[in-house]
C-alpha positions in Angstrom: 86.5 80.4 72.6 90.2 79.7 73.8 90.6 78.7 77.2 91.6 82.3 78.9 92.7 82.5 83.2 90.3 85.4 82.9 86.6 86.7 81.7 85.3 89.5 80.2 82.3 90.8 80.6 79.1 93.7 80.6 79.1 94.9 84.2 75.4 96.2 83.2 74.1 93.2 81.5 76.3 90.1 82.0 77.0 89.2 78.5 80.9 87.5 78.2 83.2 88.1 75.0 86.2 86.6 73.4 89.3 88.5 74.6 90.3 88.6 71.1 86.7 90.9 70.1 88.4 94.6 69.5 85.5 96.0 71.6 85.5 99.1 74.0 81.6 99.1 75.4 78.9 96.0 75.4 76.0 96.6 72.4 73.7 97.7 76.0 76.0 100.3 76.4 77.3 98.9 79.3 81.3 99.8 80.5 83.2 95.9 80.3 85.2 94.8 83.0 87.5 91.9 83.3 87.8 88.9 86.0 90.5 87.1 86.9 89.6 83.2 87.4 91.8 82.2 90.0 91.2 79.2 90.8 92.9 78.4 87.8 95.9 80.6 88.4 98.4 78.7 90.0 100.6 81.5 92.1 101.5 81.9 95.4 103.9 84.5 97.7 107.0 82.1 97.2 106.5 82.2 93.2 107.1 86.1 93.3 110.7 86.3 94.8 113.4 86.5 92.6 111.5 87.8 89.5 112.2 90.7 87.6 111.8 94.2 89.1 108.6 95.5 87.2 104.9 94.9 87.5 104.8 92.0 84.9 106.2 89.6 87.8 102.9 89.1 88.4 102.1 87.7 84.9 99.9 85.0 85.6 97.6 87.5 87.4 97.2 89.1 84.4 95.2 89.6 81.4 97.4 88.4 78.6 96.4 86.8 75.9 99.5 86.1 74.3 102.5 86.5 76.3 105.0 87.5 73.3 103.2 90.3 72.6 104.2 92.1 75.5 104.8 95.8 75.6 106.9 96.8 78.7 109.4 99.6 79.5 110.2 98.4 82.7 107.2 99.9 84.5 106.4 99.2 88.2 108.1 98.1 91.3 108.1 102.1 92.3 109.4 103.0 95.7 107.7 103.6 98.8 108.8 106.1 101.4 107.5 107.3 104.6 106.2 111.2 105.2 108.5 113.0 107.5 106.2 113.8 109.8 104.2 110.6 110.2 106.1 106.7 109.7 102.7 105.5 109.2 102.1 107.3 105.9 103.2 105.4 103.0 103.9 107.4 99.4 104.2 105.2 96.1 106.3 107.5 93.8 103.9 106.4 90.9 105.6 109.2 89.1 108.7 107.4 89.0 106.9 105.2 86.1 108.6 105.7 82.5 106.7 108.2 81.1 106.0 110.3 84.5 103.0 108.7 85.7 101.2 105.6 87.1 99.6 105.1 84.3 102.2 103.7 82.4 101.3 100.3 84.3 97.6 100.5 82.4 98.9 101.6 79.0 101.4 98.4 79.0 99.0 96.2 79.7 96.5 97.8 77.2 99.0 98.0 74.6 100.2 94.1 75.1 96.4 93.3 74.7 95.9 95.2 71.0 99.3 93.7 69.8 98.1 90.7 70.7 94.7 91.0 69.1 96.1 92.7 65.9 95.3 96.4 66.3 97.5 98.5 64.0 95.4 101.8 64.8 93.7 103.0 68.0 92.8 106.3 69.3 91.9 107.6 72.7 91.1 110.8 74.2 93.2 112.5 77.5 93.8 115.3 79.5 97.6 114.4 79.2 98.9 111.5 81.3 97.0 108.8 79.9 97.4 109.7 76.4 100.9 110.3 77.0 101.4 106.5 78.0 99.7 105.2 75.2 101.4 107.2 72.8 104.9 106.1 74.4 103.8 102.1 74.4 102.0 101.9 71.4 105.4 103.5 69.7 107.2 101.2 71.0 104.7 98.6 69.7 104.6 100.1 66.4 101.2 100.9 66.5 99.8 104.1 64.9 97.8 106.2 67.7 95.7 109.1 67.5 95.1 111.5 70.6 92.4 113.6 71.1 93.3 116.3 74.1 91.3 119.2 75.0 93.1 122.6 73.7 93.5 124.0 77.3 95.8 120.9 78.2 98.8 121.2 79.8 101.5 122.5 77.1 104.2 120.2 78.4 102.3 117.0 78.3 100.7 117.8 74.6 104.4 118.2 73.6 105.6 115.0 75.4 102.4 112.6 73.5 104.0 114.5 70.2 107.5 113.4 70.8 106.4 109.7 71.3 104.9 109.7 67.3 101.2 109.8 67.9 99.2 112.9 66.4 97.4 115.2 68.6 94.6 116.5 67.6 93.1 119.4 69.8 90.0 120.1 70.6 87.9 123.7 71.7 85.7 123.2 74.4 84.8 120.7 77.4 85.9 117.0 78.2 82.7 115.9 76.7 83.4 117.2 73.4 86.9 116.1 73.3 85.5 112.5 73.5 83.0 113.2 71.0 85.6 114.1 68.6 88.0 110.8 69.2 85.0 108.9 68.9 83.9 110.5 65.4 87.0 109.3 63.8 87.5 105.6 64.7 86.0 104.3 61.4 89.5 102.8 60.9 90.9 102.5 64.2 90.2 100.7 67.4 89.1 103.3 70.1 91.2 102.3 73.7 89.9 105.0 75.5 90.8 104.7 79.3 87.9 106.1 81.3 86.6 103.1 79.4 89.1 99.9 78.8 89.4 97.2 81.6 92.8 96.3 80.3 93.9 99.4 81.7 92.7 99.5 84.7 94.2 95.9 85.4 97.8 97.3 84.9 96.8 99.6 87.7 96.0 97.0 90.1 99.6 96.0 90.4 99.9 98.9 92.7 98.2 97.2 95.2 100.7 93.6 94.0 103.7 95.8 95.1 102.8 97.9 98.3 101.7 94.5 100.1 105.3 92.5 98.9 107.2 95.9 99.0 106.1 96.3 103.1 106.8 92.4 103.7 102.8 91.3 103.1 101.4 94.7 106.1 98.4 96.0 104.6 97.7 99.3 104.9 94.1 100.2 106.9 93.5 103.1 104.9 94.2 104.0 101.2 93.9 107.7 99.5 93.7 108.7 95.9 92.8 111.2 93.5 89.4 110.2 91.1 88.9 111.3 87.8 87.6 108.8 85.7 88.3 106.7 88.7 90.7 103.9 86.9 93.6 104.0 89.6 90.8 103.5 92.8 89.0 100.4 91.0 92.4 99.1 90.2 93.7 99.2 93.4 90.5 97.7 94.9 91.2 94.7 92.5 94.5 94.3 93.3 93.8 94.5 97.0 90.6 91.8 96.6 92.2 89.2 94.4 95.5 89.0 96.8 92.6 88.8 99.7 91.1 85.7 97.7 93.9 84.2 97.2 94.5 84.2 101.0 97.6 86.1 100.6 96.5 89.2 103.0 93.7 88.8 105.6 91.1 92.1 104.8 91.1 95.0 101.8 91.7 98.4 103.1 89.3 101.1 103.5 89.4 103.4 100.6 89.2 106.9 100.1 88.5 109.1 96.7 89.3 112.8 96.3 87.6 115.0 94.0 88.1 119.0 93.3 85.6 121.9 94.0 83.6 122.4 91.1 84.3 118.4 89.8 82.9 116.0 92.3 80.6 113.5 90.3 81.5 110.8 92.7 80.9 112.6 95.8 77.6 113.9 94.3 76.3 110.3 93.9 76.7 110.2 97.5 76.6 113.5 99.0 74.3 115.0 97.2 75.4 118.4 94.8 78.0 120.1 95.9 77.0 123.5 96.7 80.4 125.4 96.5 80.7 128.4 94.3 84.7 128.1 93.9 85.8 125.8 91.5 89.2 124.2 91.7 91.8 125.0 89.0 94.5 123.3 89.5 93.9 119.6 89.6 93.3 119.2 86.2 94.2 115.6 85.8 91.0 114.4 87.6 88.5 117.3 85.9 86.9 114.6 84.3 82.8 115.5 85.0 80.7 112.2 83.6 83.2 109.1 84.3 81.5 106.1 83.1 82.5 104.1 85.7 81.5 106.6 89.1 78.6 104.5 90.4 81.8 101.4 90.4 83.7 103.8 92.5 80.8 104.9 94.6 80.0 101.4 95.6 84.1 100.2 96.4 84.4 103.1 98.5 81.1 102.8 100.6 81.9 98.9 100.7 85.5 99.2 102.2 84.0 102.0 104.6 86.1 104.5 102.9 84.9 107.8 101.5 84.7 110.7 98.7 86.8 113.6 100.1 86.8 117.5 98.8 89.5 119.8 98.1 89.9 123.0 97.5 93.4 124.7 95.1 94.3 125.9 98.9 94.9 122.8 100.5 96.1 121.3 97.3 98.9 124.1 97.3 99.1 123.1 101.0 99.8 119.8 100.4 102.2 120.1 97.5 104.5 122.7 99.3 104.6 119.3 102.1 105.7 117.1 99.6 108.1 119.5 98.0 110.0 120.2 101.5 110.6 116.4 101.5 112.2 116.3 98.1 108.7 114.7 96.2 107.7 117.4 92.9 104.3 116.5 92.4 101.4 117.4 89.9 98.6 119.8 91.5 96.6 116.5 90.8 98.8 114.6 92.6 99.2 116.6 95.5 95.1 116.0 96.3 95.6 112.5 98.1 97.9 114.4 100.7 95.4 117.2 101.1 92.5 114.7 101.5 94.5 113.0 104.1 96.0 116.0 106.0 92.3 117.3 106.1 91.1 114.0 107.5 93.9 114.1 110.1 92.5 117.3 111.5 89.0 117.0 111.3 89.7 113.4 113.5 88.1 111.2 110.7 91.5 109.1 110.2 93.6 107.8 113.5 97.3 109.5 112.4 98.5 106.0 113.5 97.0 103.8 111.3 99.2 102.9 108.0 98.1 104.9 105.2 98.9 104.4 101.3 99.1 107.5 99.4 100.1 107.0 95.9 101.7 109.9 94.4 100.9 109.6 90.8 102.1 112.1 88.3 105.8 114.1 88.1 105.9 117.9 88.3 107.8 117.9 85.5 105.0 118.2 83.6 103.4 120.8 85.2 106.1 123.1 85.2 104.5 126.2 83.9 101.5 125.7 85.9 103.0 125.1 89.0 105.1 128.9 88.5 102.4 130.1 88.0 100.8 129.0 91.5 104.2 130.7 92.8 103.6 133.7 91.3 100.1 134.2 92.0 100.3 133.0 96.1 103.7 134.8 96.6 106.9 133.6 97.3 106.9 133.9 101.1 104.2 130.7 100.9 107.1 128.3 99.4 110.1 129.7 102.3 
C-alpha cells in the first residue's frame, strides 16, 4: 500500500484499507472513517497565511490522494458575523458555499477522492443539499451521477441537482426506501452516499480550520448545529480535535446537536423516546430517522459535555424571523441551531456570554415555496 498522511478504517471492527479501494461500508457492515496521521503532517499556524481563500489551504490536513485531481469551486473561507443582539454569538454563513450549502466543502473533497481513484459513475441518495453538491462537483469532474431523492423533496432543490447534469430519480415513500432504491442500482456505479462516506465528512471539518484562524486562533466554548445524518457535527469535532493535537488551540468546545419533533434518533439514544405527539414539518434537511453514524454523534456530544437539543416548527419559525430581521435568509433546517440556542439562553443552560458558533448552513433560496408557505399559514402580522 502507498504511503498515505492518513488511514482508513472500520470504526466497528478495526480492519484498514487502501485509499484507492472504491468502498462505502467495511464487509462487517461497519460505517469507515478516516484518520489523519499527523505526526507526519508537517503544518503549522504560520504555513496557513497568505494561501488561497478557500478550504483547500489546509491541504496537507487533508485526505487527498492525488492532489491533481482536485475538484474545487472555490468553496470555504465563509464569513462569520455576530448576532445583533448578542457579540458573543458567532454565525458561519455556510450558505454562502457555491451551491447554497455547507456541504459543498464535503462534496469537493469526495469528488477529488473518486477522480483520483477512477470513478466514472457514482450514485447517492439526498433530501436535496447533499445531492445537490455532488451533482454540481462531480459535473464539473466529468463524472456521471445518479440521485435518488424522495418524491416529497423540496421542488427547488430537485430542479437545481437537474440543472447540474445528474439524473434524479424519485422515489414514493420514506428515507429508508429512498436509499434502498440508490442502492439497488449501483451494479455499475460506485455508491458515495453521504450519511455514509468519510471523505465527506472531512471536507466539513474545515469549518472548524476557519472559525479558529478567521477569530485570530479564540475558540468558541460552545458549538450548535442541526443533526441529520450527523456529518457536519462529527466533522466539526474533527476539525476542532486535530487543531487541539496539533497544539494549535488549547481544549475542543462543548457541542450541541438539534433534532426535530417527531425525528430525534440521536436524542433518543440518550434521552430515551421522545414522547411528543407533534411532529415537526419544517426542518426537512435533518428528517433523516436511522443515521448510521448516531451512536458517533451520541458519544462526541456527551464527551465535549455538550447535548442533543429539541425543537419544535414554532421556535424554528421563531428563530428564522431572528435571522431574517438581520439580513440572514435561512432554510427552516437551518434556522434549528438558533432555536436550540435561543431556547438554551432562556431555560439558563448556556451563560449568554460565552462565545457561541452557530453555523448557518443552507440558503433560503431554496426553500422558497416552503418558507411562503409558513407566511401564509402563521399570518403576516408574525413577520412585521
Amino acid at each position: 500500500m502507498p504511503r498515505y498522511t492518513f488511514r482508513l478504517y472500520c470504526h466497528k471492527c478495526g480492519r484498514e484499507f487502501d485509499p484507492l479501494e472504491p468502498i462505502w461500508k467495511c464487509g462487517c457492515g461497519g460505517i469507515l472513517d478516516i484518520e489523519m496521521i499527523l505526526e507526519e503532517v508537517q503544518v503549522s499556524k504560520e504555513v496557513f497565511r497568505g494561501r488561497i481563500c478557500s478550504m483547500w489551504r489546509y491541504l496537507e490536513l487533508l485526505p487527498i490522494v492525488d492532489k491533481n485531481n482536485i475538484v474545487s469551486l472555490g468553496e470555504g473561507w465563509t464569513p462569520i458575523i455576530n448576532d445583533r443582539k448578542n457579540r458573543k454569538v458567532h454565525f458561519k454563513l455556510d450558505y454562502l458555499n457555491p451551491t447554497g450549502s455547507f456541504k459543498d466543502r464535503g462534496a469537493s473533497i469526495l469528488i477529488s477522492h473518486v477522480r483520483s481513484i477512477g470513478v466514472s459513475s457514482i450514485v447517492e441518495d439526498s433530501s436535496g443539499n447533499a445531492g445537490a453538491a455532488i451533482a454540481a462537483y462531480s459535473s464539473l469532474a466529468g463524472i456521471r451521477t445518479k440521485i435518488f431523492v424522495p418524491k416529497d423533496a423540496p421542488r427547488e432543490k430537485i430542479f437545481q441537482i437537474r440543472s447540474y447534469g445528474a439524473e434524479v430519480i424519485e422515489i414514493p415513500g420514506s428515507r429508508e426506501n429512498v436509499n434502498k432504491k440508490a442502492l439497488e442500482s449501483c451494479r455499475h456505479a460506485l455508491y458515495v452516499g453521504h450519511l455514509w462516506n468519510p471523505f465527506f465528512i472531512e471536507g466539513i471539518k474545515t469549518m472548524a480550520f476557519e472559525y479558529c484562524e478567521q477569530k485570530n486562533w479564540i475558540i468558541p466554548d460552545l458549538v450548535i448545529v442541526p443533526v441529520g445524518s450527523g456529518g457536519l457535527l462529527i466533522g466539526l469535532y474533527k476539525g476542532f480535535r486535530e487543531f487541539h493535537l496539533l497544539d494549535f488551540i488549547e481544549r475542543i468546545p462543548r457541542i450541541y446537536g438539534v433534532q426535530a419533533m417527531g425525528c430525534s434518533p440521536v436524542y433518543d439514544l440518550l434521552h430515551g423516546k421522545c414522547t411528543a405527539t407533534i411532529s415537526s414539518t419544517l426542518a426537512d434537511g435533518i428528517a433523516v430517522p436511522d443515521p448510521p453514524r448516531k451512536f458517533q454523534v451520541a458519544k462526541i456530544v456527551s464527551e465535549t459535555g455538550g447535548d442533543i437539543i429539541l425543537v419544535n416548527d414554532d421556535e424554528i419559525i421563531r428563530a428564522w424571523k431572528e435571522l431574517c430581521k438581520i439580513g440572514l435568509l435561512v432554510e427552516p433546517t437551518s434556522a434549528t441551531s438558533y432555536a436550540a440556542y435561543m431556547r438554551l439562553v432562556e431555560e439558563g443552560s448556556i451563560d449568554p456570554h460565552e462565545h457561541t458558533l452557530i453555523p448557518l448552513t443552507g440558503i433560503g433560496l431554496k426553500a422558497l415555496d416552503r418558507l411562503s408557505n409558513i407566511i401564509s399559514r402563521y399570518g403576516k402580522q408574525r413577520f412585521n
